[in-house]
C-alpha positions, -999 to +999 in steps of 0.1 A: +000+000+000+011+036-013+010+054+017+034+078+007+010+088-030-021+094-006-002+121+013+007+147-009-033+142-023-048+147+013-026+178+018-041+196-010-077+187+005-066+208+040-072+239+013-106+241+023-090+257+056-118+280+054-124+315+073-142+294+101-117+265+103-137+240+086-113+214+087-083+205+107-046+211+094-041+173+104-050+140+090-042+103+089-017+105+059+021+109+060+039+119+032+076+106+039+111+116+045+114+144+018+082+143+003+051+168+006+033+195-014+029+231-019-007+244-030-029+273-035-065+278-027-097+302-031-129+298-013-165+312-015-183+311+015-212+331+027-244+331+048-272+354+063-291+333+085-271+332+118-270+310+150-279+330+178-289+325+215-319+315+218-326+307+183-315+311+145-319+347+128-325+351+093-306+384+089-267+397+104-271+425+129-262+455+108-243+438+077-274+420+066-257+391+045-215+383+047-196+368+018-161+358+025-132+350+003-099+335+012-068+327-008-048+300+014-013+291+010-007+256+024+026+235+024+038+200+042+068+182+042+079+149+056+113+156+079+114+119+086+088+086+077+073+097+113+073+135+113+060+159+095+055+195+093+025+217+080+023+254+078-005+277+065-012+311+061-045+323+046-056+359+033-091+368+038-118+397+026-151+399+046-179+420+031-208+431+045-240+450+033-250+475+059-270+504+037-255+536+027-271+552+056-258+529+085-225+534+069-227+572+066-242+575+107-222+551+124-191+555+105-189+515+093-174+501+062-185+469+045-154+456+038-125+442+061-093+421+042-059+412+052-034+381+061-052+363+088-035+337+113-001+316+101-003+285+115+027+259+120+014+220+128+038+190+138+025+155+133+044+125+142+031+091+143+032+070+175+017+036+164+009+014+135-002-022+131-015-048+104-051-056+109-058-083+085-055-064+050-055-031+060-029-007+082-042+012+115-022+043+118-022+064+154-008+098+157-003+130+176+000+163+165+010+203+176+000+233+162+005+268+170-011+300+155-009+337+155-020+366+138-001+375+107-010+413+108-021+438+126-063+430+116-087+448+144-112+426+157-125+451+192-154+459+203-184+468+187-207+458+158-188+470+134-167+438+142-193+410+129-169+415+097-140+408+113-113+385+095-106+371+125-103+363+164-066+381+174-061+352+192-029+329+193-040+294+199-019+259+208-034+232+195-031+194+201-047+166+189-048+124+185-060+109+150-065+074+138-065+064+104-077+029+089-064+023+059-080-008+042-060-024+012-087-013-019-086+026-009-109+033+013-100+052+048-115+059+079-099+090+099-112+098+136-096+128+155-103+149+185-082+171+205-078+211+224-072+243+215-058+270+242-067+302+229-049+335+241-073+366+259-109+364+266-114+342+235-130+307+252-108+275+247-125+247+225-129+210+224-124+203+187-134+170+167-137+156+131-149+126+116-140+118+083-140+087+057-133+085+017-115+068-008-081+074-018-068+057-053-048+060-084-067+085-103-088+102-081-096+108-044-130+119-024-137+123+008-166+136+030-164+145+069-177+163+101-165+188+118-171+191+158-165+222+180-177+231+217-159+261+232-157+265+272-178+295+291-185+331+270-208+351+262-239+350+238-241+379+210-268+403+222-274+385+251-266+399+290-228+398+297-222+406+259-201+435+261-196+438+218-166+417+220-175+391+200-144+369+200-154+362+239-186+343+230-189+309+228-188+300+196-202+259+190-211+241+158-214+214+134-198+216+100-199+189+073-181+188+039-167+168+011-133+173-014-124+155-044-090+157-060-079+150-094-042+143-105-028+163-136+003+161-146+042+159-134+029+167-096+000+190-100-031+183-094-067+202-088-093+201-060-124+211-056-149+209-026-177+225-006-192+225+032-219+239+053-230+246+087-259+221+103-260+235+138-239+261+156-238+283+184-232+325+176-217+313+144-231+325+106-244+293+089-226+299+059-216+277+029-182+275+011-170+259-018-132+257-029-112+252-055-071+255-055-040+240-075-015+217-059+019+204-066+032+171-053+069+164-044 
């Protein structure tokens, strides 16, 4: 089994690192002493209906309706058969639509863009063993995150647009990953994210399963947060900060990836809220470009 060709493949799919963190930075693959990939992504993504406390909204406070786009740059590469590093950095451009008139009074703008969080990620894998025809991989992994530039997310409304939290968060997490002779995997991870100021730590989980071949590769997962005590937007105790709030949901997705030529390869996929706490319920779809070393 080729577990070295699946790597570079599931790498690309991590491009659909969206502005909400739809997926995690790890996964069951390794890609090898010297090997990995280097890829570029877009993503779509917007919503109008939010998830408030005590129940869904059909509008954004002030904005209206968001629409986000991102442009990701994600590389990994295998410093041994057991270790392997990840980094990512995206830039983002949240737009609202407030009227003319809210803009003009309160002195808004519609628009907020810049380099979001860089992220570094370590994965190293602990365990593996035969189980009849198929391989069951266990591994660990470290990541650590921080704001690229100076991006204001403070208090008050204005802030709904906000590209992102301000937040550094360390990360850790355990995965396993099934990998049965004809293709088809099975990855399972959960871990917890410390998060820097009066943004609320998180319990963070994802479930995912697909088939990884020759000439193409597909996947669909789940994606699991619960974040520890905040506040609730325009509830009492919220203050207009809105990275303090607790901020839960349930994500689910699916990628595909098709090989080209001499290391490249596209990707394409989508995903969408299902249930979420203070969060937009917002769909994104993603396309990007990715070359294989």
């Amino acid at each position: 089994m080729n577990q070295r060709y699946f790597s570079p493949i599931v790498a690309v799919l991590l491009l659909s690192g969206l502005h909400a963190s739809a997926q995690s930075l790890s996964n069951g693959f390794m890609s090898g002493r010297k090997h990995g990939s280097a890829s570029i992504s877009t993503t779509q993504e917007w919503y109008q209906q939010v998830y408030l406390v005590p129940e869904k909204v059909d509008r954004v406070p002030i904005f209206e309706r968001i629409h986000i786009q991102s442009v990701n740059v994600f590389a990994n590469y295998g410093l041994t058969d057991k270790i392997e590093a990840v980094v990512s950095l995206p830039f983002v451009r949240s737009e609202g639509h407030a009227g003319e008139q809210v803009i003009n009074d309160l002195g808004y703008t519609n628009v907020r863009q810049g380099l979001q969080d860089v992220t570094g990620l370590l994965k190293f894998k602990a365990y593996s063993t035969v189980l009849g025809s198929s391989v069951l991989n266990l591994l660990g992994a470290v990541s650590l995150s921080t704001p690229a530039s100076n991006y204001k997310s403070e208090q008050g409304l204005e802030y709904i647009i906000a590209i992102g939290n301000r937040a550094t968060k360390a990360s850790t997490s355990g995965i396993a990953h099934l990998q049965t002779a004809s293709g088809v995997f099975v990855t399972g991870q959960a871990g917890y994210s410390l998060r820097s100021g009066r943004v609320p730590n998180a319990f963070l989980a994802e479930l995912k399963t697909g088939y990884a071949g020759p000439s193409i590769y597909v996947d669909g997962w789940a994606t699991v947060q619960r974040s520890g005590p905040g506040t609730d937007i325009l509830q009492p105790g919220f203050d207009g900060f809105f990275p303090a709030t607790r901020v839960n949901f349930i994500r689910v997705g699916g990628s595909a990836f098709r090989p080209l030529a001499q290391g490249f390869g596209l990707v394409v996929g989508g995903s969408t809220y299902v249930a979420g706490r203070n969060v937009g319920k917002s769909t994104a779809v993603t396309g990007g470009l990715a070359y294989n070393f």
